[in-house]
LOSETI-142765 format. One line per field, with one value per residue (C-alpha): residue in one letter; x, y, z; residue number from 1. Coordinates in Angstrom, 3 decimals. Example, Ala and Ser with C-alpha at 12.3 -4.5 7.8 and 13.67 -1.06 7.14 Angstrom:
BEGIN
residuo	[A,S] $
u	[12.300,13.670] $
v	[-4.500,-1.060] $
w	[7.800,7.140] $
num	[1,2] $
REM end
This chain:
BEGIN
residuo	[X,X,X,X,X,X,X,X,X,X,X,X,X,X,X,X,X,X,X,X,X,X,X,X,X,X,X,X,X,X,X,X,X,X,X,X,X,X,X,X,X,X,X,X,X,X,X,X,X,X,X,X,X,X,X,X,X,X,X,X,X,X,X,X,X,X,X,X,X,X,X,X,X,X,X,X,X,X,X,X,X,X,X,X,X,X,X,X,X,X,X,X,X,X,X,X,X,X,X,X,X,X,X,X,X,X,X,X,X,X,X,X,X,X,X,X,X,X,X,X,X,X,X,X,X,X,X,X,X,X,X,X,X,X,X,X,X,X,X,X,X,X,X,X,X,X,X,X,X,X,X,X,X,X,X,X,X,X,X,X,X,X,X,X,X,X,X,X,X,X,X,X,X,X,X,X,X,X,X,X,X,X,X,X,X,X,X,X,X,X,X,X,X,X,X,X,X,X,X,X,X,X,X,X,X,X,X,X,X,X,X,X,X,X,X,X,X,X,X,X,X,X,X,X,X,X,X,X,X,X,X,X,X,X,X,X,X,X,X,X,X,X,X,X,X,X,X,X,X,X,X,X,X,X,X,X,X,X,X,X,X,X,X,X,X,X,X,X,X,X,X,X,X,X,X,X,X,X,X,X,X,X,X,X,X,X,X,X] $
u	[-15.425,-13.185,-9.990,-11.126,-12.869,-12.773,-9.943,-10.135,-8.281,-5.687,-4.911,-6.555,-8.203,-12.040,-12.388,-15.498,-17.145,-16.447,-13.119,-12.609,-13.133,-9.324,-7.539,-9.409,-7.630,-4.029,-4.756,-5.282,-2.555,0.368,-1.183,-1.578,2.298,3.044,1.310,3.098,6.522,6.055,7.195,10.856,11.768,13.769,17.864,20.304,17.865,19.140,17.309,18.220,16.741,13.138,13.497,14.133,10.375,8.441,9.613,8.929,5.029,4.217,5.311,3.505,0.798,0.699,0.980,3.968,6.540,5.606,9.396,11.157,12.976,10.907,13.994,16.727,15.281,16.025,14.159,10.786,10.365,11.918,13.269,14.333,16.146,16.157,17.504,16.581,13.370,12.422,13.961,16.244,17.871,17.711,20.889,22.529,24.865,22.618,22.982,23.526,21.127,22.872,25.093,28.274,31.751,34.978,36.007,33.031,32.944,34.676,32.526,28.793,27.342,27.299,29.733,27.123,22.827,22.324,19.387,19.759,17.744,15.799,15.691,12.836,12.139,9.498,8.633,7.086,5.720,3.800,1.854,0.022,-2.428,-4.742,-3.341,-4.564,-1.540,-1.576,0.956,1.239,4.101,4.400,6.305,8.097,10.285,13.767,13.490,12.275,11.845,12.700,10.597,11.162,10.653,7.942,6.391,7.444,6.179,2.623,2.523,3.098,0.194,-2.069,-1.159,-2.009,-5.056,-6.157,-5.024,-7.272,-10.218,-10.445,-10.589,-14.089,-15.857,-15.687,-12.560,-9.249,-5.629,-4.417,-6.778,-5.169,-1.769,-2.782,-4.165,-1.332,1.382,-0.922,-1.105,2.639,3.881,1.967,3.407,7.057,7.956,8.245,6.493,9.075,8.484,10.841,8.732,4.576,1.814,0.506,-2.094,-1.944,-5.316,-3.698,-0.833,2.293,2.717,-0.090,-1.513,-1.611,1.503,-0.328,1.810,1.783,1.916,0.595,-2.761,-6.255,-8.924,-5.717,-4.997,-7.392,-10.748,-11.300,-13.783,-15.597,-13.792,-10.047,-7.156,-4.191,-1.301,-1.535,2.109,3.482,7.256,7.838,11.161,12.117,14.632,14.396,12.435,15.500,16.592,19.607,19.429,22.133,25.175,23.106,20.820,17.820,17.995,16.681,18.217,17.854,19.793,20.451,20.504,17.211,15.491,11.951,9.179,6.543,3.029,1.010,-2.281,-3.883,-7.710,-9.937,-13.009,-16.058,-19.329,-19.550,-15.957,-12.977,-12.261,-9.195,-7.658,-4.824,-6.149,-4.812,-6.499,-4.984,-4.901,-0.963,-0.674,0.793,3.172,3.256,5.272,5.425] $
v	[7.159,5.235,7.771,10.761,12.703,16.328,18.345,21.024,24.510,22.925,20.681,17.767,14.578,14.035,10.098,8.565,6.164,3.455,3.966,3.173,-0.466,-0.193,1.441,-1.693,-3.673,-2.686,-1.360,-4.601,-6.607,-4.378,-4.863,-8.565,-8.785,-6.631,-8.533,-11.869,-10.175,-9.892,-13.855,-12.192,-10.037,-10.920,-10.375,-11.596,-11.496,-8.307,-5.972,-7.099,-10.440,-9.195,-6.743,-10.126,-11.529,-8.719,-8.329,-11.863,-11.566,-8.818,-10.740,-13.901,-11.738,-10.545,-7.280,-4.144,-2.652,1.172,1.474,-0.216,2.101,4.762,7.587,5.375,3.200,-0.229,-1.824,-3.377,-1.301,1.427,0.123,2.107,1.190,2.575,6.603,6.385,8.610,7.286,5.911,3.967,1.307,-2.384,-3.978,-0.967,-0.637,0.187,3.532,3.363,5.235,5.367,8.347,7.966,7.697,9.303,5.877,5.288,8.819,7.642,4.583,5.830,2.723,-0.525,-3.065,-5.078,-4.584,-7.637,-6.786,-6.525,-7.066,-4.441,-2.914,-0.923,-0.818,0.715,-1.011,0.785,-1.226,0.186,-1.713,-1.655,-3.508,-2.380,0.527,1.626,2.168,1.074,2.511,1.623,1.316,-0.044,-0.358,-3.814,-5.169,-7.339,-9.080,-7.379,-3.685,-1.492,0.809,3.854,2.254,1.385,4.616,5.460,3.344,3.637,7.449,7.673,4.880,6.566,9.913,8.768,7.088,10.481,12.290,9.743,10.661,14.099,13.533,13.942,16.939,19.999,19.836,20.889,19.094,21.808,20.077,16.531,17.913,19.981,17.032,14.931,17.619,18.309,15.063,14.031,17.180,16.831,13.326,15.278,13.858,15.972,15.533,15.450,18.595,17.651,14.752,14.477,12.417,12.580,12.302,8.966,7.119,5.677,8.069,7.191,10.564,13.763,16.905,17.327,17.549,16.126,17.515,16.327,19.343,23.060,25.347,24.005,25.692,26.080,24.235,23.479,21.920,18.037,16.532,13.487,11.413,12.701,9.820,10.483,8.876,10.223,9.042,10.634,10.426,10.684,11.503,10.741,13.995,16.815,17.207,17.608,15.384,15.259,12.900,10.461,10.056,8.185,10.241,8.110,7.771,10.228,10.079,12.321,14.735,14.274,10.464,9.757,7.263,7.815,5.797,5.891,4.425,5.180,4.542,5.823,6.736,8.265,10.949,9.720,11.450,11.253,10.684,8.040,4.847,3.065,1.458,-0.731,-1.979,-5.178,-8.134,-10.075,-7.047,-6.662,-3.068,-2.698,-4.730,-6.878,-6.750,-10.723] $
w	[-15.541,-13.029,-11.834,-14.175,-11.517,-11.395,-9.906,-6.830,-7.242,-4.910,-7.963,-5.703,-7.796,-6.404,-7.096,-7.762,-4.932,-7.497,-7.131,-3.547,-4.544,-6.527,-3.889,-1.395,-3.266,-3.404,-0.312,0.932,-1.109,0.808,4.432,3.779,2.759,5.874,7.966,6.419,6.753,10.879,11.253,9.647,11.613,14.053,15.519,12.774,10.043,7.508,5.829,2.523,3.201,4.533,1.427,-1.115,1.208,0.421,-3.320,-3.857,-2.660,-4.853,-7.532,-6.632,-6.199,-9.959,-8.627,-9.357,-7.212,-7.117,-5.679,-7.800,-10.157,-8.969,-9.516,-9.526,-6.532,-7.078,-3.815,-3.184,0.543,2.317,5.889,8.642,11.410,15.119,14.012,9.829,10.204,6.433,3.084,4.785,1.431,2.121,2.532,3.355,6.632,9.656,11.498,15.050,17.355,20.455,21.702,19.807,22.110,20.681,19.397,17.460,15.578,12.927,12.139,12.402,10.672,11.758,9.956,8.708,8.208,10.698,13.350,16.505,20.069,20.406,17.358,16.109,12.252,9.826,6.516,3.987,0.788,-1.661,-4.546,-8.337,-8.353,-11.557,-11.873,-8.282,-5.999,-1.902,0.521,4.055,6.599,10.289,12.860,14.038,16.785,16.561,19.857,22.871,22.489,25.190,27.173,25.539,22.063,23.033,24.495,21.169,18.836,20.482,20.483,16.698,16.260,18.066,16.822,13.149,14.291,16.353,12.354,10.983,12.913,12.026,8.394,7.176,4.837,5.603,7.789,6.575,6.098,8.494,11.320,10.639,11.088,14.342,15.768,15.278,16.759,19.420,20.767,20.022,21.475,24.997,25.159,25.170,21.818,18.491,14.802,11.639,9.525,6.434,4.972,4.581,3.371,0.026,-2.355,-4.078,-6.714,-9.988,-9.189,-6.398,-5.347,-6.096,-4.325,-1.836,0.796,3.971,6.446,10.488,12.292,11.482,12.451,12.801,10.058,7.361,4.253,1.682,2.392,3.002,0.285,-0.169,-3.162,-1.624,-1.356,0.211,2.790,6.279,7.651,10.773,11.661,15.719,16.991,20.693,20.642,18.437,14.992,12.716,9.964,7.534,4.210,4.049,1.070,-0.468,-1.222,0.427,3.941,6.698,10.167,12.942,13.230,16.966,16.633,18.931,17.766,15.431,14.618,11.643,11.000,7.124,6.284,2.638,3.271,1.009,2.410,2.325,2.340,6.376,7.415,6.448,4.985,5.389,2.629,3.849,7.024,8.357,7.927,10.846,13.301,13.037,11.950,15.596,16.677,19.618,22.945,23.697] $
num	[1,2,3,4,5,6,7,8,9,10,11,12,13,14,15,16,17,18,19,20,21,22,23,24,25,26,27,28,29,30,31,32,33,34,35,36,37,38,39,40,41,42,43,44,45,46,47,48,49,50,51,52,53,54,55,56,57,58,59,60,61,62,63,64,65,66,67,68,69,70,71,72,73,74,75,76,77,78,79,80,81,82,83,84,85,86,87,88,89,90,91,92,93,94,95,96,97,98,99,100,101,102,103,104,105,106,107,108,109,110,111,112,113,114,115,116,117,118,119,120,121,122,123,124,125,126,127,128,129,130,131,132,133,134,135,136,137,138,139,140,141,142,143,144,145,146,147,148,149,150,151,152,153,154,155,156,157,158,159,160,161,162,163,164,165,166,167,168,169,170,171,172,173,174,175,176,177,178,179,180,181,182,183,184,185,186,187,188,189,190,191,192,193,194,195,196,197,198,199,200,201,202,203,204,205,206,207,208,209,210,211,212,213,214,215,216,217,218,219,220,221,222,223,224,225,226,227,228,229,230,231,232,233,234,235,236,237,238,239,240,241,242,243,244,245,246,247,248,249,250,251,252,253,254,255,256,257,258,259,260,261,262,263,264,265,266,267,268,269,270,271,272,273,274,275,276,277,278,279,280,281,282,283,284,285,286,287,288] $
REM end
């Protein structure tokens, strides 16, 4: 029966092969309104108004907002500006990234959520679409990026496309995470520890914590019929975050600026498929 597959001892659902057919398809509903966002984002436009875009294509759509009201959240994405590692609120005053002067210390946000040149921003959307949820985030560009952006931006895709390829049987979640902080870490850059992926089916958030970094051969076991988010968060500076007021947003604790790319998969019985792949090849961004 569709979604009622057995459980491992790590409290990890097993889903059917018929199932990967549900998780194509929200899968594929919250790439295709990422990749229709990209024409948005741009300097001047606000967060509020590319989060009042995205709502309005799940909706048209017929699909469901796994966000909205999720514990108290009232948004249709998560965006994160330049230093906001994750959870960063639509609409909300924009952190600023760069090294703060004595004047400034007193007013860490910017007065207003306008973009602008140069910044770097991760959506995250996540759908319903038959009961089968799809979460994916990327990485996008206000203007013209600069060079350290990114060097950053294209370590953390390739660091959860290097996660990605390790996942098949047999392996363990301990191997994805290894190769992830392996790679980032020889490219002088450092791997979040406070937040992880997940495992995700007809649920938004399940066993197990896929976490980015850790020791190859631990954790439990990969198996075929296994969904779950891989989502590294890449930090220019050092791997520390603090949560926000308001309860929501990560930032850095050092201010340097961090990047994120998601992607749920499920294990098949030879290696991976990706459920939320983009259609139009924009799951990285362009440089122009």
């Amino acid at each position: 029966m569709i979604g009622r597959g057995r459980k491992t001892r790590d409290d990890i659902r097993i889903y059917s092969p018929e199932d990967h057919a549900g998780m194509h398809k929200a899968g594929a509903l919250a790439a295709q309104i990422l990749d229709e966002i990209a024409e948005h984002v741009f300097p001047g436009q606000t967060t509020e108004e590319l989060d009042r875009l995205i709502e309005g294509k799940v909706r048209a759509a017929g699909a469901e907002s796994a966000t909205i009201g999720y514990r108290g959240y009232q948004h249709a994405s998560c965006i994160s500006v330049n230093h906001v590692v994750c959870h960063g609120i639509p609409g909300s005053p924009i952190p600023k990234w760069k090294k703060e002067t004595s004047a400034q210390k007193e007013d860490p946000m910017r007065a207003n959520d306008k973009l602008q040149d140069g910044d770097i921003l991760n959506i995250d959307v996540t759908v319903i679409v038959d009961g089968w949820f799809g979460d994916t985030s990327r990485m996008y560009v206000a203007g013209k990026p600069k060079a350290f952006a990114k060097k950053l931006i294209q370590v953390t895709h390739d660091a959860l496309m290097i996660g990605i390829e390790t996942v098949k049987p047999g392996n363990t979640f301990g191997d994805i995470g290894n190769a992830i902080q392996t790679y980032v870490e020889r490219q002088r850059m450092s791997v979040v520890r406070d937040f992880c992926g997940h495992g995700l089916g007809l649920v938004f958030h399940a066993p197990p914590n896929v976490l980015h970094y850790g020791r190859a051969g631990s954790g439990p076991i990969l198996e075929e019929g296994m969904f779950f988010t891989i989502e590294p968060m890449v930090n220019l500076g050092r791997p520390e975050t603090k949560v926000l007021a308001d309860d929501w947003t990560a930032v850095t604790r050092d201010k340097s600026l961090s990047a994120q790319f998601e992607h749920s998969v499920g294990v098949t019985s030879n290696g991976v498929d990706i459920f939320t792949l983009s259609e139009k090849g924009l799951f990285h961004p362009t440089w122009g």
